[in-house]
MDTraj code that builds the backbone (N, CA, C; nanometers):
import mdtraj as md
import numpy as np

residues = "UNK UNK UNK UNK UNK UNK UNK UNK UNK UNK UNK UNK UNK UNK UNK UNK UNK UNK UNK UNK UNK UNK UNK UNK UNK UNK UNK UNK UNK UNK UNK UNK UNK UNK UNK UNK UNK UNK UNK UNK UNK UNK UNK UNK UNK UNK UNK UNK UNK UNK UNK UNK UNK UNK UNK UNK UNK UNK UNK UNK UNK UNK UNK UNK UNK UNK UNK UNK UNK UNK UNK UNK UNK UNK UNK UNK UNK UNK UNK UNK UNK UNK UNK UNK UNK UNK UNK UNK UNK UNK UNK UNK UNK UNK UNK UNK UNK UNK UNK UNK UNK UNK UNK UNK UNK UNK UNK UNK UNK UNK UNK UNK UNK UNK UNK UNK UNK UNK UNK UNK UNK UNK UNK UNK UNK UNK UNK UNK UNK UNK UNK UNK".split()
xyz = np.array([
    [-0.8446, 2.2617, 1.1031],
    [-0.9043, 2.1581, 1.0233],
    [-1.0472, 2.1355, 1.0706],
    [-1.1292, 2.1478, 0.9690],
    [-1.2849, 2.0800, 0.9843],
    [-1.2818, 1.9442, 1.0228],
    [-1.3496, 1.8927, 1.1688],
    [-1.3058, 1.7611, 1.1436],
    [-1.4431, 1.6839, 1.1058],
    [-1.5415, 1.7256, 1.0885],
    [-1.6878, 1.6982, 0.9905],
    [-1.6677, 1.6925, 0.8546],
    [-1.5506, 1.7361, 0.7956],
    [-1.5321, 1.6887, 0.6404],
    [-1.4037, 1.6299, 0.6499],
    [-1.3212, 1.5968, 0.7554],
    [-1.2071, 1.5387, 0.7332],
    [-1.2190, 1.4027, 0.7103],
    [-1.1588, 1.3522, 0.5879],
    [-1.1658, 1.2247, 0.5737],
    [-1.0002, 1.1441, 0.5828],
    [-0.9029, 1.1955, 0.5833],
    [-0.8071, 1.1445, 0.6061],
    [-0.7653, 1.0982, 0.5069],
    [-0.6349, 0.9304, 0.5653],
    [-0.6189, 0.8716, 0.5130],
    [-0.7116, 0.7487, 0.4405],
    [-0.8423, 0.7224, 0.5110],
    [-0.9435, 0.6435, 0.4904],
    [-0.9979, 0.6460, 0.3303],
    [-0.9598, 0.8023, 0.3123],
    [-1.0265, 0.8313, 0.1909],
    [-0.9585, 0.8401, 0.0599],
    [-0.8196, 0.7615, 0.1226],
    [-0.7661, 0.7212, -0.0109],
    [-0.7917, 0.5927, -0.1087],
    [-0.7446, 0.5836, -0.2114],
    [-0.8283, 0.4838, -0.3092],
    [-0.7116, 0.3780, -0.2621],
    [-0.6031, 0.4263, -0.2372],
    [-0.4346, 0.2951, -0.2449],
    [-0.4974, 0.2172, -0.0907],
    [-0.5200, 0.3270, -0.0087],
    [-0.5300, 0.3023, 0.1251],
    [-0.6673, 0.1928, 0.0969],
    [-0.7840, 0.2417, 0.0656],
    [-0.8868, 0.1427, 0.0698],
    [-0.8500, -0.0013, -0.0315],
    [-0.8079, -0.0116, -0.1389],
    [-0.7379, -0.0977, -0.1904],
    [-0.6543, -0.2153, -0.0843],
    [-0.5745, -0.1353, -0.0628],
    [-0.4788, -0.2065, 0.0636],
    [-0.5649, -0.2501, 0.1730],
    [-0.6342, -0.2285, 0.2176],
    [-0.7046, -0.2642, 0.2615],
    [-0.7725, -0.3944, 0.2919],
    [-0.8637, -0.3962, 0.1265],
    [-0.8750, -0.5050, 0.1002],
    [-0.8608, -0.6297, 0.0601],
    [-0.7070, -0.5923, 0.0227],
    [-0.6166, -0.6803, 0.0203],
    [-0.5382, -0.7254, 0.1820],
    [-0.5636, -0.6934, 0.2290],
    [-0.5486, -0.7307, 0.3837],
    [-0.6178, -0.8171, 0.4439],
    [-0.7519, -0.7900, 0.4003],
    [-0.8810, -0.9064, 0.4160],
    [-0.8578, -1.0375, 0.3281],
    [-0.8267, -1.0360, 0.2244],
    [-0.8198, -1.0865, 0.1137],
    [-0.7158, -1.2492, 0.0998],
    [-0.5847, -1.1594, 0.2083],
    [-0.4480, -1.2098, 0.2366],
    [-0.4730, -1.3039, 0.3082],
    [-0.5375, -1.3019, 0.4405],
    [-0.5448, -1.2986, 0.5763],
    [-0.6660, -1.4023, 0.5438],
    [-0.7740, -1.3946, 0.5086],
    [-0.8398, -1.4927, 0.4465],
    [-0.7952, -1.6329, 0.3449],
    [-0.7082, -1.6037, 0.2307],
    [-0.6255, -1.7152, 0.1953],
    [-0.5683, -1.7858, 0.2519],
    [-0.5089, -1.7001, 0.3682],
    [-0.3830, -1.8159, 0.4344],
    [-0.4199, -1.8449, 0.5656],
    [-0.5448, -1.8282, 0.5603],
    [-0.5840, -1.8671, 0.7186],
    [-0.5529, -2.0250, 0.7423],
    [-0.5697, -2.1186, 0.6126],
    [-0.5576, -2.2196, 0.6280],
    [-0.4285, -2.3232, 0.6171],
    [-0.3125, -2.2470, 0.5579],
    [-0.1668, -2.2584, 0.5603],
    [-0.1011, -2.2878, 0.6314],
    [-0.0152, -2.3900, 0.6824],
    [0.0260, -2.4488, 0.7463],
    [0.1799, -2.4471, 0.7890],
    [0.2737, -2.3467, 0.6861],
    [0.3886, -2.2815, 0.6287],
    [0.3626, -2.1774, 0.7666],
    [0.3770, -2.1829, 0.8577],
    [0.3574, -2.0496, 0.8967],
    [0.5079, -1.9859, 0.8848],
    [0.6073, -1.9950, 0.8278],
    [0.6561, -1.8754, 0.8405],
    [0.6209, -1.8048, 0.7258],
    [0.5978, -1.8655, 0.6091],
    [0.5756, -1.7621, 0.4337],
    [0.3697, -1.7583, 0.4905],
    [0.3281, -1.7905, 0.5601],
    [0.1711, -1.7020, 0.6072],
    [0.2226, -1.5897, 0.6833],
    [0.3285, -1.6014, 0.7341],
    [0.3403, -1.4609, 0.8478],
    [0.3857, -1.3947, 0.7991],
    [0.5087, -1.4193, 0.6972],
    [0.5707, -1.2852, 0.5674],
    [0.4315, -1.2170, 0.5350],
    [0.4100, -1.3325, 0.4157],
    [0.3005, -1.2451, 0.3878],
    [0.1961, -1.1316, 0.3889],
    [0.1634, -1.2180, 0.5447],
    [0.0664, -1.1009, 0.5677],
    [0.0544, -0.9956, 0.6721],
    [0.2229, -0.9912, 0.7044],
    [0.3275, -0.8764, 0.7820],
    [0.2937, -0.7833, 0.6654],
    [0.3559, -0.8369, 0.5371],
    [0.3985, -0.7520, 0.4078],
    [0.3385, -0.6986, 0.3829],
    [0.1633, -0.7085, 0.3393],
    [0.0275, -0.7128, 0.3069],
    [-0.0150, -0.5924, 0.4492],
    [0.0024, -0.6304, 0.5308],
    [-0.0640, -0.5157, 0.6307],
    [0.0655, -0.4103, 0.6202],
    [0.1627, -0.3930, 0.6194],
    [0.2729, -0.2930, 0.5775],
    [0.2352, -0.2182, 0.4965],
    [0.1602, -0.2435, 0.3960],
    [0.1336, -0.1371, 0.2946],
    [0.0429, -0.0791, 0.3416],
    [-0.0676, -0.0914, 0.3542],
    [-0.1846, -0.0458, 0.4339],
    [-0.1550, 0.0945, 0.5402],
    [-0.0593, 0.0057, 0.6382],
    [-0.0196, 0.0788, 0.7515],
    [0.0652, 0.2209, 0.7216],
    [0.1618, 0.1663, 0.6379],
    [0.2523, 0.3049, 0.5439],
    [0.1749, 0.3823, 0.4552],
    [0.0730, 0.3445, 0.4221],
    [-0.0042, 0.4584, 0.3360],
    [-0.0193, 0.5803, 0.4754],
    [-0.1300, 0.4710, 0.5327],
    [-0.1718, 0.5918, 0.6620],
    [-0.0772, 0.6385, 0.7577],
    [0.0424, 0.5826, 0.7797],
    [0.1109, 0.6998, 0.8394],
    [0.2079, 0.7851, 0.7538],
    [0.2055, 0.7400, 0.6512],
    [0.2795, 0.8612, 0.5489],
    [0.2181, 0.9846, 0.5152],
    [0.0746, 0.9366, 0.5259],
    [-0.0131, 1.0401, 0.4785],
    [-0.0216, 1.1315, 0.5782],
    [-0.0212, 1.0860, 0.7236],
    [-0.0111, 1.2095, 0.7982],
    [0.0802, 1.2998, 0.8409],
    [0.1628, 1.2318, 0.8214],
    [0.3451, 1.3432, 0.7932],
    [0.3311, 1.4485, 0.7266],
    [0.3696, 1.5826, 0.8509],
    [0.3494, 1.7152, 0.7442],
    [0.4644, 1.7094, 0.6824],
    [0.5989, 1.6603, 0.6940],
    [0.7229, 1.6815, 0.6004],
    [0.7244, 1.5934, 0.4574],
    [0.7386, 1.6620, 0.3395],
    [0.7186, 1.5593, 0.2351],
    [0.8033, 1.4867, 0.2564],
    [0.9681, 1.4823, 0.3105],
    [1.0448, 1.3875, 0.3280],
    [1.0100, 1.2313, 0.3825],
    [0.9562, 1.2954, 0.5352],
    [0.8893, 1.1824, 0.6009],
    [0.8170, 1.0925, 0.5258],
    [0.6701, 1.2090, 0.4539],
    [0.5696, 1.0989, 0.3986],
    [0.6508, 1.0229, 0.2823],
    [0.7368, 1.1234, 0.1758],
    [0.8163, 0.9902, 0.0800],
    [0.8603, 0.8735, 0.1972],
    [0.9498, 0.9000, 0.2588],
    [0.9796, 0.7506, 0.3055],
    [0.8648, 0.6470, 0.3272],
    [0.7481, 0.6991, 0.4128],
    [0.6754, 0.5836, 0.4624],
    [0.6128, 0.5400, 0.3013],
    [0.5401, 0.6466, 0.2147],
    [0.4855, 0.5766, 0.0906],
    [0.6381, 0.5278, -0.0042],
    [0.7399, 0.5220, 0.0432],
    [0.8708, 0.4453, -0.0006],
    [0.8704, 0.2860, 0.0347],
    [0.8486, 0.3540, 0.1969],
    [0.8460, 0.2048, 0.2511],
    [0.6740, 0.0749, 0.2233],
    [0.5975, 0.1225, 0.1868],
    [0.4620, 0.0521, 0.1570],
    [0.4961, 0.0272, -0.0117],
    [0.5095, 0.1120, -0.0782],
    [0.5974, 0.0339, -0.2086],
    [0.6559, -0.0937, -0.2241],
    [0.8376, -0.0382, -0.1063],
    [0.8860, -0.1848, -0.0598],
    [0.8045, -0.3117, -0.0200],
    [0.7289, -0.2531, 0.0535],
    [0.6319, -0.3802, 0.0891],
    [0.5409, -0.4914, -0.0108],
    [0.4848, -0.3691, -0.1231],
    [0.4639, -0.3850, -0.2490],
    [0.5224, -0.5165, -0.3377],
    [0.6456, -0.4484, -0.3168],
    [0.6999, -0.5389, -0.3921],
    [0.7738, -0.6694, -0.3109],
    [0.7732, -0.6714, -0.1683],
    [0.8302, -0.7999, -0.1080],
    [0.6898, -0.8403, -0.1090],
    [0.5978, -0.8578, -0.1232],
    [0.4130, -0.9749, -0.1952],
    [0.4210, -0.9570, -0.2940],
    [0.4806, -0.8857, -0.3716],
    [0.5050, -0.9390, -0.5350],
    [0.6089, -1.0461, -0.5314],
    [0.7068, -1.0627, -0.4678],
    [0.8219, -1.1417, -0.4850],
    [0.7506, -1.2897, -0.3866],
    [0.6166, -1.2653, -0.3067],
    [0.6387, -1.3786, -0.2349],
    [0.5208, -1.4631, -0.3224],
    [0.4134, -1.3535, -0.4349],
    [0.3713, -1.4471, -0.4696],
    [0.4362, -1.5555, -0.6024],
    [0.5902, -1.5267, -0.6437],
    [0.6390, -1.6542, -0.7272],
    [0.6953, -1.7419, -0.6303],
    [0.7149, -1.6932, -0.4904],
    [0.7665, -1.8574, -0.4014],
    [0.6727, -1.9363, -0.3596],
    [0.5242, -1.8653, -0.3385],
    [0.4377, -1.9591, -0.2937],
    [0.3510, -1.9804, -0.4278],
    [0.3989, -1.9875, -0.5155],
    [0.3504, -2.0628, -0.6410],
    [0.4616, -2.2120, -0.6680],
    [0.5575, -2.1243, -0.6879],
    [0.6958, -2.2118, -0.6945],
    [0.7191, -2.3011, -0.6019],
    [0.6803, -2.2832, -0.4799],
    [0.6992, -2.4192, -0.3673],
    [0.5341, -2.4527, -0.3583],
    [0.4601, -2.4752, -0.4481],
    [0.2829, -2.5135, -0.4387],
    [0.2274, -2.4841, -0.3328],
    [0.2163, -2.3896, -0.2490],
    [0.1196, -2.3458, -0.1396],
    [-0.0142, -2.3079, -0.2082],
    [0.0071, -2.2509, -0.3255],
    [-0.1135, -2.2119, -0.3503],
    [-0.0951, -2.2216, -0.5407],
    [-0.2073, -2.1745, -0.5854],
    [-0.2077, -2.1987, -0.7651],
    [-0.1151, -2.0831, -0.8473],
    [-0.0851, -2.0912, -0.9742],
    [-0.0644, -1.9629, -1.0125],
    [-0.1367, -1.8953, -1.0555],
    [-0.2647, -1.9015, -1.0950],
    [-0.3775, -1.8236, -1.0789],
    [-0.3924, -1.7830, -0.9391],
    [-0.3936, -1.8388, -0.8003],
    [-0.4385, -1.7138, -0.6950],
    [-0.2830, -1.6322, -0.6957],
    [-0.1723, -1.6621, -0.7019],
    [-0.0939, -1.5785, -0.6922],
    [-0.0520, -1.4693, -0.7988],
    [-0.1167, -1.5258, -0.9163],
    [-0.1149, -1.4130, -1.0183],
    [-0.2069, -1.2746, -0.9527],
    [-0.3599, -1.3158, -0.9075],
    [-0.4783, -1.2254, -0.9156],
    [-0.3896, -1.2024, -0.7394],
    [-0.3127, -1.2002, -0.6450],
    [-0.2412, -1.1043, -0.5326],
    [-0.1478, -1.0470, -0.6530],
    [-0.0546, -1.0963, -0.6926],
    [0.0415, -1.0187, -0.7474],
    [-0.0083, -0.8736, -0.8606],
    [-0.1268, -0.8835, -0.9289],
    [-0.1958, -0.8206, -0.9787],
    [-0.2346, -0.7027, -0.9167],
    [-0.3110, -0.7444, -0.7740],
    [-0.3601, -0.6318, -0.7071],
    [-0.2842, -0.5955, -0.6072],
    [-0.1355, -0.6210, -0.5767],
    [-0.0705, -0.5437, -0.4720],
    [0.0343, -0.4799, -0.5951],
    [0.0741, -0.4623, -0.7252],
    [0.1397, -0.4157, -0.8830],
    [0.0342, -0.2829, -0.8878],
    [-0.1075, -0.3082, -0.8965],
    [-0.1730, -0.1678, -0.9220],
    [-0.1610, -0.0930, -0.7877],
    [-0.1569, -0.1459, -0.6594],
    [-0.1814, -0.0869, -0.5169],
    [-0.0361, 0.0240, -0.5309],
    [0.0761, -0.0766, -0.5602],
    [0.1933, 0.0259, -0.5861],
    [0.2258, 0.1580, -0.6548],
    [0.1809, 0.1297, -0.7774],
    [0.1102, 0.2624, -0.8892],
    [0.0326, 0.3250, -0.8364],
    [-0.0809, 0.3268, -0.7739],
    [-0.1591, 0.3994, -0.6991],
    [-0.0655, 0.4895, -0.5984],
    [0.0275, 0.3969, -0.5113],
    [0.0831, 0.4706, -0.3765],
    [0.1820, 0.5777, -0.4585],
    [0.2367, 0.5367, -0.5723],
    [0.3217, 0.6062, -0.6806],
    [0.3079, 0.7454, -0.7210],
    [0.1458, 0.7566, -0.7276],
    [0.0708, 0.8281, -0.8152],
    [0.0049, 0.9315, -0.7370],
    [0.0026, 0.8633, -0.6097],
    [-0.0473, 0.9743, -0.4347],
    [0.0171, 1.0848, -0.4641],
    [0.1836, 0.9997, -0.4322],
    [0.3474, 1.0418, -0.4144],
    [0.3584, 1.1397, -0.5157],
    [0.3301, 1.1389, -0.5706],
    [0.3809, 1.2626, -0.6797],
    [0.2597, 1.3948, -0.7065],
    [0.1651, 1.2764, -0.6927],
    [0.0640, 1.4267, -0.6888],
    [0.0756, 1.5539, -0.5371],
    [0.1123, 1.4816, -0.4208],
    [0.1350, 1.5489, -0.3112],
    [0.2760, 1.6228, -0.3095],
    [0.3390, 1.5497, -0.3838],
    [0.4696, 1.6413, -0.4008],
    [0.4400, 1.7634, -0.4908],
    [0.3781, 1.7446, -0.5611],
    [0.3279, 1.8466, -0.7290],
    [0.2518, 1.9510, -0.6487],
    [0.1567, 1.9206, -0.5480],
    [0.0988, 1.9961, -0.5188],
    [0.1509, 2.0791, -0.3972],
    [0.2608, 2.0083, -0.3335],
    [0.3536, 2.0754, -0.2366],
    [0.4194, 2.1650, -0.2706],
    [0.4341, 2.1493, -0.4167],
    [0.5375, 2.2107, -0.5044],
    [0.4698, 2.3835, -0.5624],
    [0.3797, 2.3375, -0.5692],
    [0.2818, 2.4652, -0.6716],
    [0.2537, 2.5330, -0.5414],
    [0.2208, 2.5173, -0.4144],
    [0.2072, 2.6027, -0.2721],
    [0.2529, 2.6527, -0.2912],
    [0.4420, 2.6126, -0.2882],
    [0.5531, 2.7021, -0.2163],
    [0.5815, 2.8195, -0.3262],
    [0.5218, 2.7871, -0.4871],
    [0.5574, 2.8554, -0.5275],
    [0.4211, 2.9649, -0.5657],
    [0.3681, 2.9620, -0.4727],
    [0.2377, 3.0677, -0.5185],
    [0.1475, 3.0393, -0.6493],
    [0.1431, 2.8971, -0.6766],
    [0.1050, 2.8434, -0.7584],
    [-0.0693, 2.8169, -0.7760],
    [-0.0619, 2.7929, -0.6001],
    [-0.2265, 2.7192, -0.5776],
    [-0.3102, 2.7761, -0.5957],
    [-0.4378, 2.6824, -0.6921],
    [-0.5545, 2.8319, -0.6309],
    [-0.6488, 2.8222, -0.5168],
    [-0.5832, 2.7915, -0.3981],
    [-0.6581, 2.7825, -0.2803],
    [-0.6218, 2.8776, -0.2103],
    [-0.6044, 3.0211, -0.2321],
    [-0.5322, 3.0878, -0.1886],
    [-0.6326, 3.1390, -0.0376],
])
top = md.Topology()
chain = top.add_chain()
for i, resn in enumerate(residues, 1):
    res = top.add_residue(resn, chain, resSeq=i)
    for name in ("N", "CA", "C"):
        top.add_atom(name, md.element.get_by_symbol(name[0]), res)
traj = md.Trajectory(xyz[None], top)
């Protein structure tokens, strides 16, 4: 591997996304007083992040499905937490709509990795690629 053009996991769009939704999280609830639904949260919120990048470096597609399995899951436990912290008023349903919004596309994105790395795992084995 070149490591002057390696960009990694950094240089994914889910991964930078997640990301900034990490900042984003972590910034809202700095001021929350709930600490146990601030610490879900933004356990959940850095989970995705974290499972992009170590899924991505798994040479077994098995492995990487699980971890981009498990950042999905995560996905969707901050989708589920933003109707409780609407539903018990921590916050508006407008800010929990615009998290629930952007951790719904973050998922599709990690979705959309997932299958293209499989597709393209797929076309290797079968003498498919043209990176020969």
């Amino acid at each position: 591997m070149d490591n002057e053009n390696y960009v990694g996991f950094t240089g994914l769009s889910c991964w930078q996304k997640s990301r900034i939704q990490v900042k984003f999280v972590f910034t809202f609830t700095s001021t929350w007083t709930n600490y146990t639904i601030r610490n879900q949260l933004e356990r959940a919120t850095l989970s995705i992040m974290n499972n992009i990048a170590e899924g991505y470096s798994k040479k077994s597609a098995k492995e990487r499905q699980r971890f981009f399995d498990i950042a999905m899951a995560s996905c969707s436990e901050v989708e589920s937490m933003t109707y409780a912290i609407t539903y018990l008023s921590i916050c508006s349903k407008v800010e929990g709509e615009s998290i629930r919004k952007s951790v719904i596309e973050i998922r599709k994105m990690i979705y959309g990795l997932s299958r293209s790395l499989d597709s393209a795992l797929r076309a290797q084995r079968l003498g498919l690629s043209s990176n020969h």
